[in-house]
KENU-610886 format. One record per residue (C-alpha): residue number from 1; residue in one letter; x, z, y. Coordinates in nm, 4 decimals, padded with zeros to 6 digits, always signed. Last residue first. Layout:
<atoms>
+-----+----+----------+----------+----------+
!   i ! aa !        x !        z !        y !
+-----+----+----------+----------+----------+
! NUM !  A !        X !        Z !        Y !
...
+-----+----+----------+----------+----------+
</atoms>
This chain:
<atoms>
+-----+----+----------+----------+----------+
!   i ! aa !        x !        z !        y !
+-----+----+----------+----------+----------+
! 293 !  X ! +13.9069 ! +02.8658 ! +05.6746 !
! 292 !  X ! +13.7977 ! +02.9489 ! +06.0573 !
! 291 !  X ! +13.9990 ! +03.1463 ! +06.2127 !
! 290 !  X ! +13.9756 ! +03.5403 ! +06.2278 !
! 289 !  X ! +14.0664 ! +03.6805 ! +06.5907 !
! 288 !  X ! +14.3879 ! +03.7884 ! +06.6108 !
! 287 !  X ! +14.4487 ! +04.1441 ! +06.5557 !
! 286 !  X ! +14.5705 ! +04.4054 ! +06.7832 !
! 285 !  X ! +14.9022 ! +04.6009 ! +06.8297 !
! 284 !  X ! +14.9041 ! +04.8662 ! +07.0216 !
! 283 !  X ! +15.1683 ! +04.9733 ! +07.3297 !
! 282 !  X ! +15.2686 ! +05.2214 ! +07.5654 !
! 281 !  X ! +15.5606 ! +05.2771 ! +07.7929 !
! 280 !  X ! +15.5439 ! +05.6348 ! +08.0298 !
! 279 !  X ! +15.4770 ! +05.6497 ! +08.3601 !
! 278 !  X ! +15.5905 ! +05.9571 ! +08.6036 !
! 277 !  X ! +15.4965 ! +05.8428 ! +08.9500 !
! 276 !  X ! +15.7671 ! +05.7430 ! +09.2685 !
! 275 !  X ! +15.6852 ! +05.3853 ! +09.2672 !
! 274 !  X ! +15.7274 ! +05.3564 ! +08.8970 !
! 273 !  X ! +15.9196 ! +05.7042 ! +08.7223 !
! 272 !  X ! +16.0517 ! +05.7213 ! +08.3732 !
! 271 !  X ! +15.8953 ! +05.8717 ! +08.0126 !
! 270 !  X ! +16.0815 ! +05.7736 ! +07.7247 !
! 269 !  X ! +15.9613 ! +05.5276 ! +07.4822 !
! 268 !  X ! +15.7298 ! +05.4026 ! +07.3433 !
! 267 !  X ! +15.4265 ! +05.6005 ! +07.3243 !
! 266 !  X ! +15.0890 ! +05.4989 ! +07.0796 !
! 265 !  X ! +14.7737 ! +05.3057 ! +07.2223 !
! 264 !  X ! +14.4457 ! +05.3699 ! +07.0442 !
! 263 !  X ! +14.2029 ! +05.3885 ! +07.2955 !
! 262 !  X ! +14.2513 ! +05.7457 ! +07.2627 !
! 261 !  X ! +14.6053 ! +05.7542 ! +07.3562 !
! 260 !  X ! +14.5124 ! +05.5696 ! +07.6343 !
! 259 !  X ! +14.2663 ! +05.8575 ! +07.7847 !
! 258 !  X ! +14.6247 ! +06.0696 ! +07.6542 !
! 257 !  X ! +14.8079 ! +05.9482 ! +07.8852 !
! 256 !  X ! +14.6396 ! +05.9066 ! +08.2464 !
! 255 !  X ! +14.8309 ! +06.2006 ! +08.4039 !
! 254 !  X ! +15.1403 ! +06.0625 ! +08.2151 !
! 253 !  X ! +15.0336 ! +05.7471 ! +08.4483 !
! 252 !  X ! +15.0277 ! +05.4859 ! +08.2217 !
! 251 !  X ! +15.2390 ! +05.1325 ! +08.1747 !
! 250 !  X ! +15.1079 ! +04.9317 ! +07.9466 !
! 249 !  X ! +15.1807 ! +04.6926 ! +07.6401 !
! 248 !  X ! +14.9543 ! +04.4519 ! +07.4275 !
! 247 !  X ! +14.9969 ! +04.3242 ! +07.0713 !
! 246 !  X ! +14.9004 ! +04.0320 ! +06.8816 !
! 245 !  X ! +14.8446 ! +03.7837 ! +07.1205 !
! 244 !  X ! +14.6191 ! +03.4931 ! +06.9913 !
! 243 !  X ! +14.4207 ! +03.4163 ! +07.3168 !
! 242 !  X ! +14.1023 ! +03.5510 ! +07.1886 !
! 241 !  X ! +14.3251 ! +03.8742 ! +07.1254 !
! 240 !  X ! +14.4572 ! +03.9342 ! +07.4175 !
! 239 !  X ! +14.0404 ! +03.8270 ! +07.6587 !
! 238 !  X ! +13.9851 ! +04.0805 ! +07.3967 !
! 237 !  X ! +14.2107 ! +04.3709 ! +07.5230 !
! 236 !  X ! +14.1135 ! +04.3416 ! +07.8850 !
! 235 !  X ! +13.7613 ! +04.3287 ! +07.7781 !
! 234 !  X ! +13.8262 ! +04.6918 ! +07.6234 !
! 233 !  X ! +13.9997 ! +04.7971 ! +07.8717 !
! 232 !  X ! +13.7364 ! +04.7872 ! +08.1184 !
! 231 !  X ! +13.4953 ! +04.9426 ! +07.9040 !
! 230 !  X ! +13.7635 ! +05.2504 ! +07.8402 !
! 229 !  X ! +13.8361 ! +05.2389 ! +08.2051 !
! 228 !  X ! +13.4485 ! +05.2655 ! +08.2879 !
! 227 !  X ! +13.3710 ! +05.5564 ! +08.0064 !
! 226 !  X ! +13.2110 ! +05.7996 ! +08.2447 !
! 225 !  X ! +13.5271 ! +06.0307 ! +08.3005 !
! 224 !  X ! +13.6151 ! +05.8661 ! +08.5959 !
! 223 !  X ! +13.3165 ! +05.7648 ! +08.8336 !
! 222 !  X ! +13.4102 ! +05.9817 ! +09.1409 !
! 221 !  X ! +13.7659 ! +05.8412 ! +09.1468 !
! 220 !  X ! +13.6507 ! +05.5044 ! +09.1624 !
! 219 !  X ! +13.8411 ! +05.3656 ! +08.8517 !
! 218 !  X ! +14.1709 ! +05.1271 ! +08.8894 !
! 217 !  X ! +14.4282 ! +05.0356 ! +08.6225 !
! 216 !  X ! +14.6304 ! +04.8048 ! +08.7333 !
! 215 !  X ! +14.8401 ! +04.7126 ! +08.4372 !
! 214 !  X ! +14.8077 ! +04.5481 ! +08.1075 !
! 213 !  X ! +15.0725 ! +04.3387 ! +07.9186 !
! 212 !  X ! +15.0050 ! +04.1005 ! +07.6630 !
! 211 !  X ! +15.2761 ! +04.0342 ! +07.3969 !
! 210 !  X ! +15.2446 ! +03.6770 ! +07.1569 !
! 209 !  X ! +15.5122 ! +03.4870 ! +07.4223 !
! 208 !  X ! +15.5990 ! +03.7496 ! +07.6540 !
! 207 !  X ! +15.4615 ! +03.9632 ! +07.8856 !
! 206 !  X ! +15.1609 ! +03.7468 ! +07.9525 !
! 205 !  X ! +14.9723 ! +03.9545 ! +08.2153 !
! 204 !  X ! +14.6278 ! +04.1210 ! +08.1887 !
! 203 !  X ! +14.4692 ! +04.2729 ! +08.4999 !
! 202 !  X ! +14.2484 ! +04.5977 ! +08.5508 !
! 201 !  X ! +13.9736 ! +04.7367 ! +08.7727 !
! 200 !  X ! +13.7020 ! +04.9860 ! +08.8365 !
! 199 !  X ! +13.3911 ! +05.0639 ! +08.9726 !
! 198 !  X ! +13.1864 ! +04.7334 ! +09.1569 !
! 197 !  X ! +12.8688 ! +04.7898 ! +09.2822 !
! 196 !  X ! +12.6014 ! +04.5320 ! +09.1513 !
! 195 !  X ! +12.3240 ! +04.7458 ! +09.1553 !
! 194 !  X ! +12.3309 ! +04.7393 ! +08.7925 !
! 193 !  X ! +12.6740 ! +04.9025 ! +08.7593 !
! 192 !  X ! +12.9900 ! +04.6638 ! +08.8093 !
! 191 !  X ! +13.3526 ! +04.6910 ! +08.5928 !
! 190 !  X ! +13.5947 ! +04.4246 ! +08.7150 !
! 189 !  X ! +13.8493 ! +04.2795 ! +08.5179 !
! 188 !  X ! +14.1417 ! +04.0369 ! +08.6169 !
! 187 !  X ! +14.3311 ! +03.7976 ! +08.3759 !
! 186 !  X ! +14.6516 ! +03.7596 ! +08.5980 !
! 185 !  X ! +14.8259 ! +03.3909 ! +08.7103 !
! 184 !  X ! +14.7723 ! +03.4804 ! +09.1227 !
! 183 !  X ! +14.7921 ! +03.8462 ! +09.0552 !
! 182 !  X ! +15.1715 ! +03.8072 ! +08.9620 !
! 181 !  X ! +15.2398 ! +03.7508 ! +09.3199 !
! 180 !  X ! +15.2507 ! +04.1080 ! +09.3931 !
! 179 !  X ! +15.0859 ! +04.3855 ! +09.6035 !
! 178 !  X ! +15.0847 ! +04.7475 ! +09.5063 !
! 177 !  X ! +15.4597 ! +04.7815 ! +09.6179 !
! 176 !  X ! +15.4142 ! +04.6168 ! +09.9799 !
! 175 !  X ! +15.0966 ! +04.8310 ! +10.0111 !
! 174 !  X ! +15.3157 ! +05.1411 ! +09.9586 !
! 173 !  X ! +15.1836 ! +05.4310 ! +09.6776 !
! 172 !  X ! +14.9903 ! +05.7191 ! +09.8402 !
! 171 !  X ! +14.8046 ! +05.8069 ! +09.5713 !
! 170 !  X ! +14.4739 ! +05.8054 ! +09.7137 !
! 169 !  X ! +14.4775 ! +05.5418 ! +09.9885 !
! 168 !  X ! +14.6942 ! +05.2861 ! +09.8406 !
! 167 !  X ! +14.6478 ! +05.3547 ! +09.4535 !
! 166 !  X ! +14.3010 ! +05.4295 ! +09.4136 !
! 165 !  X ! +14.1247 ! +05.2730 ! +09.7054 !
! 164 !  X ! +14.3708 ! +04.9731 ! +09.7760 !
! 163 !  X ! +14.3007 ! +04.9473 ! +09.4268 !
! 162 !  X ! +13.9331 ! +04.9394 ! +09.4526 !
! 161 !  X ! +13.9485 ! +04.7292 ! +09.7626 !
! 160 !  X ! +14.1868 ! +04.4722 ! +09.5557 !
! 159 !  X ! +13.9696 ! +04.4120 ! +09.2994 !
! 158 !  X ! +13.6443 ! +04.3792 ! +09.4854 !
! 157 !  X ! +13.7357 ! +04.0834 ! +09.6728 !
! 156 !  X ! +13.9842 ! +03.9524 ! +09.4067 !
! 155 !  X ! +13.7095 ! +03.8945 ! +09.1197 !
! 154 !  X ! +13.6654 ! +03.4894 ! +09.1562 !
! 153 !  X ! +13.9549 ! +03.3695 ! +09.3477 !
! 152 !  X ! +14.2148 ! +03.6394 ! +09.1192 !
! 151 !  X ! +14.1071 ! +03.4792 ! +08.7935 !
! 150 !  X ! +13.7868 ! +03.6027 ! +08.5878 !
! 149 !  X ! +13.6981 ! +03.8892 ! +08.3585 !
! 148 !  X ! +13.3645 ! +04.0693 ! +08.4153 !
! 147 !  X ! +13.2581 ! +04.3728 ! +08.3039 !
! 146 !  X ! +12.8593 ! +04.4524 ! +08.3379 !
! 145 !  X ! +12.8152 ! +04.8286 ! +08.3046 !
! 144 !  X ! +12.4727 ! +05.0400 ! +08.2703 !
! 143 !  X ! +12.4371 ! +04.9299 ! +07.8812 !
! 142 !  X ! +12.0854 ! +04.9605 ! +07.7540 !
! 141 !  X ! +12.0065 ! +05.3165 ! +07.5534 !
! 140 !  X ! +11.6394 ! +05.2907 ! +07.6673 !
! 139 !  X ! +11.7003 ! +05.6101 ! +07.8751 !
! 138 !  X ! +11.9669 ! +05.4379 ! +08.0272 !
! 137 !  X ! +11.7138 ! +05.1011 ! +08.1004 !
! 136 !  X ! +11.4276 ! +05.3426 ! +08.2316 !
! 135 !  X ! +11.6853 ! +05.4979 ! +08.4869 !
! 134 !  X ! +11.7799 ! +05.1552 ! +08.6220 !
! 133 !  X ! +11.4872 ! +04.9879 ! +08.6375 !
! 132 !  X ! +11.2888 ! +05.2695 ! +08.8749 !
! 131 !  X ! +11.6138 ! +05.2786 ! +09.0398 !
! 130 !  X ! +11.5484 ! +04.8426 ! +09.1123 !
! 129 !  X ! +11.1766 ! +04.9620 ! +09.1381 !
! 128 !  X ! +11.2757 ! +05.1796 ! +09.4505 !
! 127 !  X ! +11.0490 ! +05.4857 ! +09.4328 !
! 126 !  X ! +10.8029 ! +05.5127 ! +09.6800 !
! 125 !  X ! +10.8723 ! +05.7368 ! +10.0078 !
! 124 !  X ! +10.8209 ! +06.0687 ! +10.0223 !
! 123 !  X ! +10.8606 ! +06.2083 ! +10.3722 !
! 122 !  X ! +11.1859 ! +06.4148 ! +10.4581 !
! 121 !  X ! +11.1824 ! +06.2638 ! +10.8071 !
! 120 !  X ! +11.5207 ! +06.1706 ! +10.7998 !
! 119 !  X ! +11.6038 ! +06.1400 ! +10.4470 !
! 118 !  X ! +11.3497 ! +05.9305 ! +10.3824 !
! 117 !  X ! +11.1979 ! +06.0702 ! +10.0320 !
! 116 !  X ! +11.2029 ! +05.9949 ! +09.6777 !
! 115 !  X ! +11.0423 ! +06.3334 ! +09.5110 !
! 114 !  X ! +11.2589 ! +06.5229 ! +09.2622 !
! 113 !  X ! +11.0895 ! +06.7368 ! +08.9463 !
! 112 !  X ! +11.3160 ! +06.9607 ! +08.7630 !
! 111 !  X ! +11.2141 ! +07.1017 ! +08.4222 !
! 110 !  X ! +11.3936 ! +07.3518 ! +08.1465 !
! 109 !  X ! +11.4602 ! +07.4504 ! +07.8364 !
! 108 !  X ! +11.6823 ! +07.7257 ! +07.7968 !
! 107 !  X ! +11.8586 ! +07.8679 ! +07.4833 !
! 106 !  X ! +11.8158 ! +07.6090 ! +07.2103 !
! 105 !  X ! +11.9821 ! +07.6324 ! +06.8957 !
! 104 !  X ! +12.1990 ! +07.3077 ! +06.7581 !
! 103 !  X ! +12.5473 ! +07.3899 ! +06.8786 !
! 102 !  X ! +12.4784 ! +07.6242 ! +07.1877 !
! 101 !  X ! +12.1863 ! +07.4259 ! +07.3213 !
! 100 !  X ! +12.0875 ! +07.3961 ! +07.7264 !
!  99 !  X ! +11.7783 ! +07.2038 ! +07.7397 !
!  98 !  X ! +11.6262 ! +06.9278 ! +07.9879 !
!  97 !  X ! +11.3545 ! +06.7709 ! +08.1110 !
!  96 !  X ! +11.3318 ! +06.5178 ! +08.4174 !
!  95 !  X ! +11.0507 ! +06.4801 ! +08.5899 !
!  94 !  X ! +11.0965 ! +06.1680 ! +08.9031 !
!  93 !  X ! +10.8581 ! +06.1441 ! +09.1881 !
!  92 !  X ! +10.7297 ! +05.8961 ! +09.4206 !
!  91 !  X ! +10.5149 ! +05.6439 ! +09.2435 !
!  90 !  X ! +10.5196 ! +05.8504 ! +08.9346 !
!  89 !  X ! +10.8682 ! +05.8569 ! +08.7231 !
!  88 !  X ! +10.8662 ! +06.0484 ! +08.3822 !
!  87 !  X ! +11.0874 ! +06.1985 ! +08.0989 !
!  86 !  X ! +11.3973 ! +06.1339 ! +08.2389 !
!  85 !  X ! +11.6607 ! +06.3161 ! +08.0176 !
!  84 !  X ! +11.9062 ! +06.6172 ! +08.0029 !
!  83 !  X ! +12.1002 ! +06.7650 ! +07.7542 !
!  82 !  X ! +12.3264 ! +07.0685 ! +07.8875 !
!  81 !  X ! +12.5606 ! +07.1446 ! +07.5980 !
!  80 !  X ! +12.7053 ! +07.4838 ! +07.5803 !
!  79 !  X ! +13.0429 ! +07.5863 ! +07.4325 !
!  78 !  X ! +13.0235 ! +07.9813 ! +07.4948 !
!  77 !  X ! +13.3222 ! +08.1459 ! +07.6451 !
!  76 !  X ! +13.0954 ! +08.4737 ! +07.7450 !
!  75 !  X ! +12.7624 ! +08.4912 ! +07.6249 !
!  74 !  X ! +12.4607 ! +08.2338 ! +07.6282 !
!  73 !  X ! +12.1402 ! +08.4302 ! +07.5577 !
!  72 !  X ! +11.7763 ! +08.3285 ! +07.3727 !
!  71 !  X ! +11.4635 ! +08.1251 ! +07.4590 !
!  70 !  X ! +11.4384 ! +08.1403 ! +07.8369 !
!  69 !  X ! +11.1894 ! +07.9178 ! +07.9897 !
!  68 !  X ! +11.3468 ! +07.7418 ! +08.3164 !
!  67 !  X ! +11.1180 ! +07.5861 ! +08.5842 !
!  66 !  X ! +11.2092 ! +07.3915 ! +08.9320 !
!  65 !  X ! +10.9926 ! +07.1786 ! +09.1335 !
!  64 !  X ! +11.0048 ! +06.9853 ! +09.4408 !
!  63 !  X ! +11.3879 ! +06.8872 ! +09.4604 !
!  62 !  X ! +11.5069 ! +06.6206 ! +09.7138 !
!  61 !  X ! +11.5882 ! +06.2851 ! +09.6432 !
!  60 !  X ! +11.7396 ! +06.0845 ! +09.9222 !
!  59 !  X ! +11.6571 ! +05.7569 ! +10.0566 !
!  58 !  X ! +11.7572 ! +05.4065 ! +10.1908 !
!  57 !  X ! +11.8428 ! +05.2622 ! +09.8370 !
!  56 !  X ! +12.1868 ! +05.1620 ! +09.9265 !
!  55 !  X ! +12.2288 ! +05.4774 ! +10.0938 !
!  54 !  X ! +12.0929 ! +05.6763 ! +09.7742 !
!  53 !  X ! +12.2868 ! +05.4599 ! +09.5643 !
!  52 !  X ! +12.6431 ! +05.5409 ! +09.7625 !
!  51 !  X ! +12.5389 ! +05.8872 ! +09.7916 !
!  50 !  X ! +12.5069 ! +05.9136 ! +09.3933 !
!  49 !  X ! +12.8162 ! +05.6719 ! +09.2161 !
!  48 !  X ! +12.5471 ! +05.4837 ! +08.9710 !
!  47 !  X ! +12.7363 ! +05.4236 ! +08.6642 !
!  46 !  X ! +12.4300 ! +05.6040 ! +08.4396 !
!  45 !  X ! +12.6759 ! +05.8358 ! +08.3025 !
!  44 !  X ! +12.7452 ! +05.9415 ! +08.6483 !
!  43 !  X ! +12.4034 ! +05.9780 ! +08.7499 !
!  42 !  X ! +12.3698 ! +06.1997 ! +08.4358 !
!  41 !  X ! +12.6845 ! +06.4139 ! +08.5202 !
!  40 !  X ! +12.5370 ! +06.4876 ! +08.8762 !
!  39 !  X ! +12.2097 ! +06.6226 ! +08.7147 !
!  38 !  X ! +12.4453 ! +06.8157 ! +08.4558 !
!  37 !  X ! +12.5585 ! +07.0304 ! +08.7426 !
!  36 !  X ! +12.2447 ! +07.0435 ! +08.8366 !
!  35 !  X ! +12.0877 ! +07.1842 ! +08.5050 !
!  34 !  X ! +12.4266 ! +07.4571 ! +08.4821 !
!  33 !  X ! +12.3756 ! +07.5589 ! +08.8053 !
!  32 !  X ! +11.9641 ! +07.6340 ! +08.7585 !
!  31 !  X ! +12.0938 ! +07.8034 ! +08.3905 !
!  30 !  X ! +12.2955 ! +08.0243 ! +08.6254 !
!  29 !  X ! +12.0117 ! +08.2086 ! +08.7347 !
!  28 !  X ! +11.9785 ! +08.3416 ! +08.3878 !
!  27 !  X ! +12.3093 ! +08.5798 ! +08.4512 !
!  26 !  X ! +12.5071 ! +08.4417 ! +08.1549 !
!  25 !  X ! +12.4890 ! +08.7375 ! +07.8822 !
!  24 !  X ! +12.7365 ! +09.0525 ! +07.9002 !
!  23 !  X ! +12.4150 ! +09.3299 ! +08.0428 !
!  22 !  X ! +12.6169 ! +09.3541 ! +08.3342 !
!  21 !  X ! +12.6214 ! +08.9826 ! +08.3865 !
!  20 !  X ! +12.8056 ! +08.7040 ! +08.3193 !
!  19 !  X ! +12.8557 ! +08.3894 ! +08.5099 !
!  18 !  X ! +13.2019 ! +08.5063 ! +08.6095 !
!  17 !  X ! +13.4040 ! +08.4969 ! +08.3116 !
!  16 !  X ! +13.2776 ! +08.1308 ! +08.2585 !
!  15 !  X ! +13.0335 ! +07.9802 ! +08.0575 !
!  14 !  X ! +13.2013 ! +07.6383 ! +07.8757 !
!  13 !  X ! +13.0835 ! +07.3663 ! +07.9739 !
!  12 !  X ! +12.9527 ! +07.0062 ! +07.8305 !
!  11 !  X ! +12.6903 ! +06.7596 ! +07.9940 !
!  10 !  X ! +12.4818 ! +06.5702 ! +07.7282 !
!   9 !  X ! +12.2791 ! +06.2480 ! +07.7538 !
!   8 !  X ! +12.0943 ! +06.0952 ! +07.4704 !
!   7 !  X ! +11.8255 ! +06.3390 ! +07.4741 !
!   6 !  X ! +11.5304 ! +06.4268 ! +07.2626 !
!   5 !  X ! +11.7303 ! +06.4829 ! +06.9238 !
!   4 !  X ! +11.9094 ! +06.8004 ! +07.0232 !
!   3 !  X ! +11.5711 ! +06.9917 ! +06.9995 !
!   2 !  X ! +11.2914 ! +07.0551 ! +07.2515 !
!   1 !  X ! +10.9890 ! +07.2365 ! +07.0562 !
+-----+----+----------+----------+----------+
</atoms>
């Protein structure tokens, strides 16, 4: 019997007002949604942004097979998780399994196999070892990200593009305001998957002497909510503390509060407006690392 136990990857919902039927349950052919929906949330969790991989890879996957097996009813504002895992690959196919559990009871189980095709011809085509390596290694529990920290000659490249991505492109903010000279002297981070793509951004300042100040906060905007600007914080925050600061400021979006709430940061502050956004000051103060006695 599938329980909780056989997956390390869970998509969350909630059933909606209009995924229920006459007879008040979730109509079952939602449970195909609700599997493909998590699908997507898997290859995010994996840090592999889909038709970017699949064009990298020179393929497509396309569905061959699709069961569900009913075990009991999700009703109305339900909190469902949707665990799904890859159970096998063959030489051109992927099975993945997966359940949909309202706390710890199952109420679907279900299969989806996908062959690796060319997308032109829709012929199978073997799958790529480095994908092969990639979905073994999540399912292993290995970590998808590799976050480096470097100066502005070795991680530039890929910096800027992301934020010319994010902040440029998507919210609009002037090129002659995104750009400083304070990127020249920065710690930078870059967040890269195991194809080597880079995600998302960050650079640590000196604010002041003991006081480390992060800004430029960049995630890919279909990779957010997959744990990238947490990683990327994270090294931000110990490339601080190596150094001996002993607390570190930022300036977030109010959109992007409460992630650093999370992370542990606390208001200062009232809110004010940088290049035309709401911000608000944060800070948190962080140990030293232990020396030697």
């Amino acid at each position: 019997m599938t329980t909780r136990r056989d997956f390390r990857f869970f998509d969350t919902l909630r059933v909606r007002w209009a995924e229920v039927d006459m007879q008040k349950i979730v109509f079952n052919g939602h449970y195909l949604m609700y599997f493909d929906t998590a699908v997507a949330g898997y290859w995010r969790a994996m840090a592999l942004p889909y038709h970017d991989t699949m064009a990298l890879l020179q393929g497509d996957l396309y569905v061959r097979k699709a069961t569900l097996e009913y075990h009991a009813s999700a009703h109305y504002e339900d909190r469902l998780d949707v665990g799904l895992r890859c159970a096998r690959i063959g030489n051109s196919s992927m099975q993945f399994t997966g359940g949909v559990f309202r706390g710890d009871e199952l109420l679907v189980s279900g299969e989806l196999v996908y062959v690796f095709a060319d997308p032109s011809t829709q012929t199978s085509q073997p799958v790529p070892a480095q994908l092969r390596a990639a979905l073994d290694a999540f399912e292993r529990g290995e970590p998808v990200l590799d976050v480096r920290t470097g100066t502005w000659d070795e991680l530039g490249r890929e910096a800027q593009a992301l934020r010319t991505a994010v902040f440029v492109d998507e919210q609009k903010i002037p090129a002659e305001v995104e750009w400083d000279a304070a990127d020249a002297n920065a710690v930078h981070a870059v967040a890269y998957n195991r194809f080597g793509m880079a995600l998302g951004t960050g650079r640590l300042l000196e604010h002041s002497p003991g006081v480390a100040k992060i800004g430029r906060m960049a995630v890919r905007h279909d990779m957010r909510g997959a744990g990238i600007g947490a990683a990327i914080l994270e090294a931000l925050v110990a490339v601080a503390r190596e150094r001996g600061d002993g607390e570190v400021l930022l300036h977030a979006q109010r959109s992007a509060e409460g992630f650093y709430r999370r992370q542990g940061f606390a208001v200062r502050g009232e809110p004010f407006d940088e290049a035309g956004i709401a911000h608000v000051a944060m800070a948190k103060l962080i140990a030293p690392p232990a020396t030697a006695g």
